[in-house]
TORMAR-454457 format. One line per 5 residues: for each residue z, x, y of C-alpha. Coordinates in steps of 0.1 Angstrom, whole numbers, plus 5000, padded with zeros to 4 digits. Example, Ala and Ser with C-alpha at 12.3 -4.5 7.8 and 13.67 -1.06 7.14 Angstrom:
2
5078/5123/4955 ~ 5071/5137/4989
//
This chain:
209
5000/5000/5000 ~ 4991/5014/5036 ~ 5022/5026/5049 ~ 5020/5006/5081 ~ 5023/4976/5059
5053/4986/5044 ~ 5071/4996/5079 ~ 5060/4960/5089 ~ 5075/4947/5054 ~ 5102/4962/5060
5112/4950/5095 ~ 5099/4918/5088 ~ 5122/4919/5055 ~ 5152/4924/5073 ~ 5145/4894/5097
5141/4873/5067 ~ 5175/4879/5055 ~ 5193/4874/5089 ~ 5180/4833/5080 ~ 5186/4836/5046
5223/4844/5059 ~ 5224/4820/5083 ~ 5215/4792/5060 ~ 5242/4801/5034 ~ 5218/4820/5007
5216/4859/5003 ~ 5192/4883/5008 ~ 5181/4914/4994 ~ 5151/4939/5001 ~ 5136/4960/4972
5108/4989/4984 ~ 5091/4980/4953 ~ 5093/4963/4917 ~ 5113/4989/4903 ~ 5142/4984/4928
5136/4947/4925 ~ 5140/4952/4890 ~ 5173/4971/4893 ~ 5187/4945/4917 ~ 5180/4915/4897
5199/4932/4868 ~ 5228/4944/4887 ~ 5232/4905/4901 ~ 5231/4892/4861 ~ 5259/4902/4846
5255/4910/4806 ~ 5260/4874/4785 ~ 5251/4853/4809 ~ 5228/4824/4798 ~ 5194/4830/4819
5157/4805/4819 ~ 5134/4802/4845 ~ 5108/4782/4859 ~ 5071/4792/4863 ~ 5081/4827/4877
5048/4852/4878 ~ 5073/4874/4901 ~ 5094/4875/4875 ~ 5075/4891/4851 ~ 5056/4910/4871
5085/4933/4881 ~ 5094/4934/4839 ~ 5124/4913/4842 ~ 5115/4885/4817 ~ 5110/4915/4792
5144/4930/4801 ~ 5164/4898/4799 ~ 5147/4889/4768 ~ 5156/4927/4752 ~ 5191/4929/4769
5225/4912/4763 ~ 5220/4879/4775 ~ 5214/4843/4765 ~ 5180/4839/4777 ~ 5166/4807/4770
5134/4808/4764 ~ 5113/4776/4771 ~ 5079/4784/4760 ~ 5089/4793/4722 ~ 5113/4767/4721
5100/4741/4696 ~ 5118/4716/4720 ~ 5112/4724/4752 ~ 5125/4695/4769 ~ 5152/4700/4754
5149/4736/4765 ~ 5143/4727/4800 ~ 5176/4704/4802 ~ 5192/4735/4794 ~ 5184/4750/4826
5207/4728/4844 ~ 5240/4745/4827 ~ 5226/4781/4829 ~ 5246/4804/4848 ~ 5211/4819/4862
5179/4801/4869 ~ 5150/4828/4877 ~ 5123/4818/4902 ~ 5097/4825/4927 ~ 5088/4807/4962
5054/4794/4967 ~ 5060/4800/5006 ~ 5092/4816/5025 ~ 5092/4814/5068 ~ 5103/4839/5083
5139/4824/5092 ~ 5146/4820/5058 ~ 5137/4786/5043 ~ 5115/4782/5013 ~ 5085/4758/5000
5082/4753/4967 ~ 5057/4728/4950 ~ 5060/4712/4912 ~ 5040/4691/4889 ~ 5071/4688/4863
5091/4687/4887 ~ 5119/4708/4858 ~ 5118/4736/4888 ~ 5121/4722/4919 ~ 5150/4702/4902
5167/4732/4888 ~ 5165/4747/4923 ~ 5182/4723/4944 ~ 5210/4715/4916 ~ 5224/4721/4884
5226/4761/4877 ~ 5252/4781/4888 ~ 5232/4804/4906 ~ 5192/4807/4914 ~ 5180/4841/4917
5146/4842/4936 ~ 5116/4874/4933 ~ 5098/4869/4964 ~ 5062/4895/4975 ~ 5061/4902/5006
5028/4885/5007 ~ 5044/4852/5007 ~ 5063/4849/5042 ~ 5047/4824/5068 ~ 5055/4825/5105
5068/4787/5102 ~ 5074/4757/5078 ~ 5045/4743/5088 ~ 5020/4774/5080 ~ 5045/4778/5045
5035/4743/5034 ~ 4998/4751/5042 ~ 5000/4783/5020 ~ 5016/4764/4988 ~ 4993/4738/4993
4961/4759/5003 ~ 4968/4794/4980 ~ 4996/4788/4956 ~ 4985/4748/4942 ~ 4947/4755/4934
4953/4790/4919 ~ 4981/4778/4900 ~ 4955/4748/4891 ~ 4928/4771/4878 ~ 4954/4791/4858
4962/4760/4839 ~ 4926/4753/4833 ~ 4936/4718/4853 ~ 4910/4692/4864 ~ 4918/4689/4902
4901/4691/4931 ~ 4914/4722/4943 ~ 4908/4740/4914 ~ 4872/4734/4921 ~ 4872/4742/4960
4898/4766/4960 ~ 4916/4745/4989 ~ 4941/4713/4986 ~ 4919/4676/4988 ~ 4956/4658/4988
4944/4646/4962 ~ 4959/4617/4935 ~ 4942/4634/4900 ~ 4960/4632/4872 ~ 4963/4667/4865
4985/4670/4901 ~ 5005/4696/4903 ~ 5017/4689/4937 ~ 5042/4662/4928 ~ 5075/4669/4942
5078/4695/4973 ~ 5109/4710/4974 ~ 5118/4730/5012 ~ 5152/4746/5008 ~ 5165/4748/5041
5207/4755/5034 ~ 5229/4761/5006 ~ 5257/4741/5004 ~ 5273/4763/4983 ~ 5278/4798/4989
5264/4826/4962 ~ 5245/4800/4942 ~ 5208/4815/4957 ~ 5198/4848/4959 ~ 5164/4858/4971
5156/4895/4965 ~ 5121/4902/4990 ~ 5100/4926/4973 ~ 5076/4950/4995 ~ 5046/4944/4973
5018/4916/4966 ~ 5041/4898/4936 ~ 5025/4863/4928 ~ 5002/4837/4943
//
């Protein structure tokens, strides 16, 4: 990555966790996956029971892989031969792992969900939500971060599904009322009631759509 980027990711890092603060969540900056990595790990402690939502972040800095080698309970929804069941689960775990599909600059994050078991699992049940947010993902305002989730994150995630939608086909949300939707709940996570349930760790690299 240019190095004028990352100065700029940086700064602009720092100003992100000043509104996480101020909106009762906390925030973390990692230089690159590797310290992302280590930080998500030293906030899990060993035998805690971990799942996750659809996370690319996640795995992209290895921690799927770690938490499935390591000492935890990690409940693992895609080879669970129930995975409602597997889902419900999520609302007892002591960590739920996520992404963002948008993040402003103040601190408060868009996320968008055709299940809706995400979204859900974010505003309540676990004990904590530990969020891997790129860099590439903070908007100026709310209003820019809904056009991103709606306009980058929605018809990527579409194609990646394989997903008859309009935006899958255009590349750019129709608003559309298909039946293969995946923008059905929106989710903007402004404050934390409670204190150390949502962690957001910003990563200085391109993590995600």
């Amino acid at each position: 990555m240019n190095e004028n980027i990352v100065k700029r990711n940086e700064l602009l890092a720092q100003k992100v966790i000043k509104g996480l603060e101020s909106r009762n969540m906390k925030g973390y900056y990692a230089a690159n996956k590797e310290e992302a990595l280590a930080k998500a790990l030293e906030l899990i402690p060993t035998g805690a029971s971990v799942t996750m939502g659809g996370a690319m972040s996640a795995h992209e800095i290895g921690l799927v892989e770690a938490l499935k080698k390591g000492d935890y309970n990690f409940i693992d929804r895609d080879a669970a031969e129930d995975k409602r069941a597997a889902m419900l689960q999520a609302y007892d775990a002591d960590f739920f792992l996520t992404s963002a599909n948008a993040m402003t600059e103040d601190g408060v994050m868009v996320n968008i969900d055709g299940n809706s078991n995400r979204v859900s699992a974010i505003a309540q049940g676990p004990k904590h939500v530990l969020v891997i947010v790129g860099m590439n993902k903070i908007c100026v305002d709310a209003d820019a971060a809904m056009k991103r989730a709606r306009n980058v994150a929605a018809p990527i995630n579409a194609q990646r599904f394989g997903l008859s939608t309009p935006c899958a086909k255009t590349g750019a949300c129709m608003d559309c009322k298909s039946p293969d939707t995946i923008c059905c709940q929106f989710l903007i996570t402004r404050y934390s009631r409670h204190a150390d349930r949502i962690h957001v760790i910003l990563v200085n690299d391109v993590l995600g759509f």
